[in-house]
N, C-alpha and C positions, 0 to 999 in steps of 0.2 A: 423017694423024696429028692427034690430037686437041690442038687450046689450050687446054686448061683445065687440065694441069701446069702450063706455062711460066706461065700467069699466073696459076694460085695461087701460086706461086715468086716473081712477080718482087713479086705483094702481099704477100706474109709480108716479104721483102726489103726492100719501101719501110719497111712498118712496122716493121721491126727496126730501119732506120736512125734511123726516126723517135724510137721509146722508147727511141737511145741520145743521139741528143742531148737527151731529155727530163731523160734520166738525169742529165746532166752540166751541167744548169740551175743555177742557186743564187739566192742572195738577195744582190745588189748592193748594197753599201755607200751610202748620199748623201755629196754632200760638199758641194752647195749647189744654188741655184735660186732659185723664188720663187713662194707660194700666194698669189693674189690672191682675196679674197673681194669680191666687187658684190651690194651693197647693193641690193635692191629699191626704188621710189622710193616705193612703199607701206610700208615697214617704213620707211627714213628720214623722210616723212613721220609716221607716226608716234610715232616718237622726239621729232621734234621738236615737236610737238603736247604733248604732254605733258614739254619740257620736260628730255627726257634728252640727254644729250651723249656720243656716244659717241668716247671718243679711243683713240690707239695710243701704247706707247710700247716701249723699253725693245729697240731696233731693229727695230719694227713701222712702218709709216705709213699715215697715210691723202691719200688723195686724192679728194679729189670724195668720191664713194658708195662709191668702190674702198678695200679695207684687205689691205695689202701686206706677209704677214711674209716673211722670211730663212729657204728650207729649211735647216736642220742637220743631221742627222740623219737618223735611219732606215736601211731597208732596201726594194727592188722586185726582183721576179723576174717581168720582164719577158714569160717564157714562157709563165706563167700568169697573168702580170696582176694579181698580188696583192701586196701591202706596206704600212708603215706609213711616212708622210714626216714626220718631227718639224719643227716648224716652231719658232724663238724669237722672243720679241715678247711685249707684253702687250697687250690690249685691257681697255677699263673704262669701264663704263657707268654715268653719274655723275646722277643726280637729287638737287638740294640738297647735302646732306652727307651721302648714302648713294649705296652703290655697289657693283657687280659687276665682278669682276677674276677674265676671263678669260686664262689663262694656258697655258702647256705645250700647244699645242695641235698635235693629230696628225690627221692626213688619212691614212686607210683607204682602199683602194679595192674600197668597198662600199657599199649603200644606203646607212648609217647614217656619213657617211662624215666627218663633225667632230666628234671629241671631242677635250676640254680638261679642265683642272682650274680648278673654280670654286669660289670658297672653298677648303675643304677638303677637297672632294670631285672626284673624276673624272667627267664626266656627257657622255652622247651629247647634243649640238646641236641637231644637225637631220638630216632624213631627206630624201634626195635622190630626185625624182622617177625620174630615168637618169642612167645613170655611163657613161661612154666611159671609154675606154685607147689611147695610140698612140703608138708608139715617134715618136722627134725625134734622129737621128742616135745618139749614143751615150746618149742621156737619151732622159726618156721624160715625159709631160703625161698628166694625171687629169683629168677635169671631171665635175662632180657640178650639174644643175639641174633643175629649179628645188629650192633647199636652202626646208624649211618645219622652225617650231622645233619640235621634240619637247617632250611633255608637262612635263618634268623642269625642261628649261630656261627653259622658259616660266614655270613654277610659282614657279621660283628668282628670274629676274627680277621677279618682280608682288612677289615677300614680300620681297625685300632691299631694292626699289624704293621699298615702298609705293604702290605701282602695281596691285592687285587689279583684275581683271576688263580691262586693256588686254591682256597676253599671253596670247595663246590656243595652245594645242599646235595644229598647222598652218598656222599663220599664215604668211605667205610671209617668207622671211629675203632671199635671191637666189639667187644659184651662185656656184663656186667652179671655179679652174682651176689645178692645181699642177703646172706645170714643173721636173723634177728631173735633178741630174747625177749620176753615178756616181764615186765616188771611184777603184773599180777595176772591171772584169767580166772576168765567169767566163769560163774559156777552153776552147773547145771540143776537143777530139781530133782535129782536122784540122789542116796546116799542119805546122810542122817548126822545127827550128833545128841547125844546121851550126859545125862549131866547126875553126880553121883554125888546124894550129899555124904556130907561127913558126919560120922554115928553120933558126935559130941552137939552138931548141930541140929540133930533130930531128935538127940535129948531133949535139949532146951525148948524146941517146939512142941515136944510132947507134956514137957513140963509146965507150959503155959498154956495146955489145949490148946495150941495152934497147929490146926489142919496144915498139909500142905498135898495141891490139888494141880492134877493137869488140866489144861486148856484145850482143845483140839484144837489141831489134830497130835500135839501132844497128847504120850501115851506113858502111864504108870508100870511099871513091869516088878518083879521081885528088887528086894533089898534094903530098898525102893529103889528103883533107876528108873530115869524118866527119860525119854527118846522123844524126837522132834523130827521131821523132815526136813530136808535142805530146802532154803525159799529160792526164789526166781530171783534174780541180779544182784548177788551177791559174787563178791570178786575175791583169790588167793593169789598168792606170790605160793611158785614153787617149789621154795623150802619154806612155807606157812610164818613167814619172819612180818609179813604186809600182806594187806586186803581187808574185806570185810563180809565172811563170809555168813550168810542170816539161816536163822530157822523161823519154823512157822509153828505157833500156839504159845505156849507160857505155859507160867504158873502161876498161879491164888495159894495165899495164904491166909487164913482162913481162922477169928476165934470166933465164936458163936458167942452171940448178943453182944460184939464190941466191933473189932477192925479187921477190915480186908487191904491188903496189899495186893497188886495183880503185876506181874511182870510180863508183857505180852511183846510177843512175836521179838523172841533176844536175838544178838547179833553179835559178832565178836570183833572187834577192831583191834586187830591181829600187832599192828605196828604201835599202838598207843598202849596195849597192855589192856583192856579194858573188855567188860562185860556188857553189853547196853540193852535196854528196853523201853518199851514203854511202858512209865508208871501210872498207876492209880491207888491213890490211897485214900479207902473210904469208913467211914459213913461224910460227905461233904454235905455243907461246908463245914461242920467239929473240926471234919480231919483237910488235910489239902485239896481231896482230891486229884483232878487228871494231874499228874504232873509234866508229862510226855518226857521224853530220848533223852534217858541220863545214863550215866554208869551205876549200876546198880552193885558191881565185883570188881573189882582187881584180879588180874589173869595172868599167873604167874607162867613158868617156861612148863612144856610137854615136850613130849618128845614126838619130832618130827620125820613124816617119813613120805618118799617119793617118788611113782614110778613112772620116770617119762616116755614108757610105751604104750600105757594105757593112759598116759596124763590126769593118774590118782594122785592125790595125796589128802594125807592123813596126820592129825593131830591127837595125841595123846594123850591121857592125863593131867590137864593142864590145871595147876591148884587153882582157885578163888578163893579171895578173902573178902570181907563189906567193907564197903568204903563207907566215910563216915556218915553223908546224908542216907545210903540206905538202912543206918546202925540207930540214925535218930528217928526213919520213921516209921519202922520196926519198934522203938520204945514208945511212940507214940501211939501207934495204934493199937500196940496190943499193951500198952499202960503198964508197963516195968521200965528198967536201967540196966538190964541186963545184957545188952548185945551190944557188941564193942566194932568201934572202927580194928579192921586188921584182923578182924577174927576170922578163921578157917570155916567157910562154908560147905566145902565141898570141890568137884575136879570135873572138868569136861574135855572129851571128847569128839572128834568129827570125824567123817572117813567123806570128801566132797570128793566129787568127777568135772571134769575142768575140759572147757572144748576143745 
């Protein structure tokens, strides 16, 4: 029997997996770090030869030949390697009583990989010999050298300076290396989260013959615990404190000859505290019907956990209670007064993988 089925099968295969997690990539928020630029001791040299002084301010620093702003901003997508790191701080380069006020400055990761606003213009820096990329547990580090100034800013230096014919386009600047964090990351399609009611909650559903039913690709397991899949673009912060990370299916609640409630495809909004889905509460129009993307729970704290060499993490146990519109239409549908804003539902769980 011939291999060259099976292993064009098992290639299309690798590669399917491949463009789906390609697919499900995104552009990670910053939420801080730190771009250190070093100073050639030829361009320092220089400066100070003629007399310029170059200072930081405005939460920039300098040290030595090294100038140190505050990443802010931006966005990386890690996958490809591509993003823009906003950095705040001002630099200003001071000859007499003239001077260039370097500002707003963003790191690229590409040749041309420092631009700022100078004066009142946006202008490329300097152009980088090689750029590396490399992940650092949940962040990730740029370096860009040897950095040489581009025509522009060269040109702009010598006329604000008074300084004609010292800045030359090429002239060696240094390098640059920006280490940045991710405020949240995109969360991959693998991994899961499980949602466990609580025994007094399944009383009272039992009590009122109220079913309670998975959805696929929600799945029923002993206890009852109900497990879900991670869905596609859904987002986590590091330590699970922000993001919003989704599953795929629900749950129906279910009295036979009265009302359905359906929580479909829930999602957790990690920094609001909240449970969300989409609702439906039927027989419509008696009952509301679709209601669509509310909080359905309150999400109290879990315990968090996170491994930034496999860039997991995991949330644990995290209690829900009803908030009050899913307490009203819960009595609604299933025609009692028994279920209270603030009651104890149950805990969930996730364990996502993060790019």
């Amino acid at each position: 029997m011939s291999l060259r089925v099976p292993l064009v099968a098992a290639a299309l295969l690798c590669a399917t997996l491949l463009f789906q997690d390609a697919a499900w990539a995104g552009n990670d928020p910053l939420a801080g770090g730190t771009t250190r630029l070093a100073m050639d001791k030829r361009f320092a040299r220089l400066l100070a030869a003629n007399g310029v002084k170059l200072t930081a301010k405005a939460g920039a620093r300098r040290r030595g030949r090294s100038l140190l702003l505050p990443v802010s901003g931006g966005s990386l997508d890690p996958t490809i390697e591509r993003g823009v790191i906003e950095n705040s701080g001002t630099l200003i380069f001071r000859h007499g009583r003239r001077r260039v006020v370097v500002r707003t400055v963003e790191v690229k990761t590409k040749r041309e990989p420092l631009v700022a606003k100078v004066g009142g213009s946006q202008l490329k820096i300097a152009r980088a010999g090689r750029v590396s990329f490399e992940r650092a547990g949940f962040g990730s580090a740029f370096t860009a050298r040897p950095l040489r100034l581009t025509a522009k800013f060269a040109t702009r230096l010598g006329k604000k300076l008074r300084l004609r014919g010292v800045f030359e386009v090429g002239q060696m600047l240094g390098g640059l290396r920006t280490e940045a964090s991710p405020a949240t990351l995109a969360v991959l399609p693998v991994g899961g989260a499980t949602f466990t009611p609580a025994p007094d909650f399944v009383s009272k559903l039992d009590s009122l013959f109220v079913s309670l039913n998975p959805i696929a690709p929600m799945q029923r397991g002993a206890g009852p615990v109900f497990s879900a899949p991670m869905a596609a673009e859904g987002t986590i912060a590091p330590d699970a404190s922000a993001g919003v990370p989704r599953t795929a299916g629900g749950l129906e609640f279910l009295q036979l000859g009265s009302g359905q409630v359906f929580w479909r495809d829930p999602w957790l909004d990690l920094a609001a505290h909240q449970l969300l889905a989409d609702v439906d509460v039927e027989p419509s129009p008696t009952l509301p019907g679709k209601v669509g993307r509310v909080a359905v729970a309150a999400l109290g704290a879990g315990a968090a956990t996170s491994d930034p060499g496999t860039r997991a993490i995991s949330l644990s146990a995290a209690p829900l209670v009803l908030t009050p519109d899913t307490a009203a239409y819960f009595n609604e549908a299933f025609n009692t007064d028994r279920f209270q804003a603030g009651e104890p539902i149950g805990s969930i769980s996730l364990s996502a993988q993060t790019q």
